[in-house]
N, C-alpha and C positions, 0 to 999 in steps of 0.2 A: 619650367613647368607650364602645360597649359592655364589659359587666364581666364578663359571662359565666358569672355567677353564678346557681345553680340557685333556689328557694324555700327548699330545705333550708339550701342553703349561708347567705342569708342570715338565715333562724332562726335557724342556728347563731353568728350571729356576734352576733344579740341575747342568747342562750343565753350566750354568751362573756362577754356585759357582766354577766352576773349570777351567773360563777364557778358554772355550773352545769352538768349532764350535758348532749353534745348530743344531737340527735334523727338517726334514720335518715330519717325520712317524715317529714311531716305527717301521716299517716291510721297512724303510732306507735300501740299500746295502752295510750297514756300520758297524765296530767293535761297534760302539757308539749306534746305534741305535737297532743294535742283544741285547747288554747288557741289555740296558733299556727295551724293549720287553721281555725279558727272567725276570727280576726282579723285575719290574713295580708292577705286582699282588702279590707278596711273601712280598714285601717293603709295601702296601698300608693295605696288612691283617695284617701283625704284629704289624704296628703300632695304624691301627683300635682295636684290638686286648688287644693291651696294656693299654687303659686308657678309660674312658668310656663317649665318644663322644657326647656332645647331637644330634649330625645332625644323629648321625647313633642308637640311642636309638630306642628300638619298646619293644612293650608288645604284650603279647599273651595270649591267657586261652589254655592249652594243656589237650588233653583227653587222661586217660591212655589206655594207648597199652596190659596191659599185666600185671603177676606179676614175679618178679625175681624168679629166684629158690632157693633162701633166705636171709635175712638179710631184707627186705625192704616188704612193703606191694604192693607196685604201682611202675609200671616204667611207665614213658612219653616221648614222641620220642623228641631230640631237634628239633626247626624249621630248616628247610634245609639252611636259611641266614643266620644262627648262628656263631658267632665267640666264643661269651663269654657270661656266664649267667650271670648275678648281684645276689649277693645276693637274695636269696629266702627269702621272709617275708609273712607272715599269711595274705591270703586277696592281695597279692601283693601290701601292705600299704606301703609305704617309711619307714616310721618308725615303722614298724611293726616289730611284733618279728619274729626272723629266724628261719628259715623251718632247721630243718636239713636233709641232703644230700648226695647225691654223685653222680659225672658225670662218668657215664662206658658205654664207649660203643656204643656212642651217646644216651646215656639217660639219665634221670636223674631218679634216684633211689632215695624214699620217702616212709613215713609213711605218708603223707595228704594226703586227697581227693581229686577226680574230680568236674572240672576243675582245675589244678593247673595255678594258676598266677603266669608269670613267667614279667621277664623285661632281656631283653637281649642286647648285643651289633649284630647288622646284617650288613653283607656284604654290604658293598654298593660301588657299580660297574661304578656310573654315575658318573665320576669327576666332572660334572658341578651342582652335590649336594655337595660336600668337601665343607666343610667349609674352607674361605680362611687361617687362618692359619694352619688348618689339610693339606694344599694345600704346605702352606712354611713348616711343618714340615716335611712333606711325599718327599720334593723337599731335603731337608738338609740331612734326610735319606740316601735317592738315591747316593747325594753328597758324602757323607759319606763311603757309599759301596765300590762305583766307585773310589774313589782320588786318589788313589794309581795304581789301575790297566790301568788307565785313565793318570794319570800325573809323576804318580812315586815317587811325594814330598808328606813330612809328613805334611810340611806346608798348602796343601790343602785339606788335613784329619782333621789338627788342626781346618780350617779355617771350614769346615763343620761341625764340632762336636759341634763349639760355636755355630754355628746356629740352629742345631737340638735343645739346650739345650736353647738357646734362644724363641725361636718358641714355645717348650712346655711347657715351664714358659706361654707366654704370654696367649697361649691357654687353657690355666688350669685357669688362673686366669679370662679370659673371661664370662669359661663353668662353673666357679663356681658363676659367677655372675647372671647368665641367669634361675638362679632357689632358691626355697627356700631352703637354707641346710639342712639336715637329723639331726632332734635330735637323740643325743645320748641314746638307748635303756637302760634303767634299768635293771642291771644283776639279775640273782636269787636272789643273797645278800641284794640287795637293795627290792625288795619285801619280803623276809624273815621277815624285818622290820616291 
């Protein structure tokens, strides 16, 4: 569920984990509020980036663009919100069998046809769509970055990193709640059978 959470609000809540002043802005005329503005977007892609979110999940059908100058029959441009593809599967089925691939270049280089279905992770810019714990992990992050530059003690790096590591335990076990699991694909071998 959205968490309704501003930029500021969750600076402030990395700000929290380091027992320190909060911020009004990001564009503040302060050491604290330069960092978080300078690393707010870098912290919220990488970890968007890393795991595959359901608030920030989209699907797409992509028309090929072109063909490579070889190895592949079809390239497709990524979408422009693109972080990270998911797995490519026949039909863009969950449990469909895998498309094989390659990302070059911002394309994805294939042997399937048009439309390719693809399922992506996409940029997503509105903090008050974060999911609230993508909201404390993306805050623990920050925490994380900042502890040392911010306070100088290992102990508030320590203290950050249990909470990153916290946060995305609980959020993994949420987002694997919130959908049916992917069965496991039958390799060749097992159709050989």
């Amino acid at each position: 569920m959205p968490s309704h959470l501003s930029a500021v609000q969750i600076a402030n809540m990395a700000v929290d984990y380091l027992e320190e002043s909060p911020i009004t802005a990001l564009t503040d005329d302060s050491d604290t509020a330069r960092w978080l503005n300078r690393n707010f977007e870098p912290a919220r892609d990488g970890l968007l980036r890393g795991y595959g979110w359901n608030f920030a999940l989209k699907r797409a059908a992509v028309a090929s663009n072109g063909t490579p100058e070889f190895g592949w029959k079809y390239q497709y441009p990524l979408p422009n919100d693109c972080l990270r593809i998911l797995p490519l599967k026949i039909n863009g089925e969950l449990n469909g069998r895998d498309i094989p691939h390659e990302i070059e270049d911002n394309h994805i280089l294939t042997n399937e046809g048009a439309p390719l279905k693809i399922r992506y992770i996409k940029r997503v810019e509105d903090t008050g769509q974060f999911d609230s714990l993508f909201a404390e992990a993306l805050a623990a992050r920050l925490a994380m970055k900042m502890a040392h530059w911010m306070t100088g003690k290992t102990s508030y790096f320590d203290r950050a990193v249990e909470a990153y590591r916290t946060a995305l335990e609980e959020a993994r076990l949420i987002d694997a709640l919130e959908g049916t699991p992917e069965d496991t694909v039958d390799d060749a071998w097992v159709d050989i059978r």
